[in-house]
C-alpha positions as CSV (number, residue, x, y, z in Angstrom):
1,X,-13.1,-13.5,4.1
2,X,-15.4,-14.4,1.4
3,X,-17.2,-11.3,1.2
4,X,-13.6,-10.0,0.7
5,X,-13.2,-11.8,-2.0
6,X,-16.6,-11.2,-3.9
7,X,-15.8,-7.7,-3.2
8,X,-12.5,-8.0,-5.1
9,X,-14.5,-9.4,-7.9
10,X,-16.8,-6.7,-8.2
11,X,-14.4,-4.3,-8.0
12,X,-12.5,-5.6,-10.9
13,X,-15.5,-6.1,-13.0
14,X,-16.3,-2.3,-12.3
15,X,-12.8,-1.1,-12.4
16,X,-10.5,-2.8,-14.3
17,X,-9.3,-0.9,-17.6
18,X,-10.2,-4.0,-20.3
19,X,-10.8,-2.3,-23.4
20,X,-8.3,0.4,-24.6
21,X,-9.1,2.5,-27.6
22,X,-7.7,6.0,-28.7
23,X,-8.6,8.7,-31.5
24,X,-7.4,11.3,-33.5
25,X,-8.9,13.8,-35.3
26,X,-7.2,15.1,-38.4
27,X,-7.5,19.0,-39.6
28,X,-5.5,20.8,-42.3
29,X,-3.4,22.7,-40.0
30,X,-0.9,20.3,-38.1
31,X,-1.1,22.2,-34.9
32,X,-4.8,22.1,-34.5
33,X,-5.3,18.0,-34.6
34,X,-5.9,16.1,-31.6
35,X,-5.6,12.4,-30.4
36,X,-6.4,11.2,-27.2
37,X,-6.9,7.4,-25.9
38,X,-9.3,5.6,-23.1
39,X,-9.6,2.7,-20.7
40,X,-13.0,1.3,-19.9
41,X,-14.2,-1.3,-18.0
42,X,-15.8,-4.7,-19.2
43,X,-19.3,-2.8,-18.2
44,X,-18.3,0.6,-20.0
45,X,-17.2,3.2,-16.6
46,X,-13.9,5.3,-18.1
47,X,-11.0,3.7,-15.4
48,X,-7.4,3.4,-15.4
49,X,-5.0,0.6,-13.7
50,X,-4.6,3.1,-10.9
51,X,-8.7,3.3,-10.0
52,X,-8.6,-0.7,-10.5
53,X,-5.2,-0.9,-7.8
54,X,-6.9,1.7,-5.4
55,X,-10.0,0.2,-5.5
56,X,-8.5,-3.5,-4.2
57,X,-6.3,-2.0,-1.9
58,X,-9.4,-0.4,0.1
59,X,-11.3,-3.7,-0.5
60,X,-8.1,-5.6,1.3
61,X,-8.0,-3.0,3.9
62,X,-11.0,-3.4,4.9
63,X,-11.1,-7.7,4.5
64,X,-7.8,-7.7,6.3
65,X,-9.5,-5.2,9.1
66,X,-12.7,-7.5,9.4
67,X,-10.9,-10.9,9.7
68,X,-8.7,-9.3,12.7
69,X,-11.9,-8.1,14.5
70,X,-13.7,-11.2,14.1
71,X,-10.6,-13.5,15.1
72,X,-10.5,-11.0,18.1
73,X,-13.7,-11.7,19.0
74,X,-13.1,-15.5,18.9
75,X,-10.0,-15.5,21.3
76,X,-12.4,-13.2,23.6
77,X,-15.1,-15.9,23.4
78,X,-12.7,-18.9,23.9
79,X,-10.8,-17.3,26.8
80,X,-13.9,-16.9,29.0
């Protein structure tokens, strides 16, 4: 369960989209400027909320997969 959780950590710290920012780059004709914006993380990696919700939801399948086998394995133990 802990390693669930520091797992959850990481992936936020990698994942989730803290600093916001767009651009836009003017030109004499109208229809040639651009904009365009970006998420990053709190160590740089280009991310969205959508990475940062994808990446938990593995991290909590795989917690929630790991407590059942090991609580499995205790009421094998304990019956014998």
């Amino acid at each position: 369960m802990l390693s669930g959780v520091l797992a959850a950590v990481v992936v936020t710290v990698l994942l989730f989209p803290f600093v916001s920012g767009g651009w836009c780059a003017d030109a004499a004709d109208p229809g040639t400027s651009s904009c365009g914006t970006f998420q990053r993380s709190v160590v740089g990696i280009d991310t969205s909320i959508w990475f940062w919700l994808g990446g938990l939801a593995i991290v909590a399948f795989f917690t929630v997969l790991a407590v059942n086998r090991t609580a499995a394995g205790e009421r094998a133990t304990s019956s014998t």
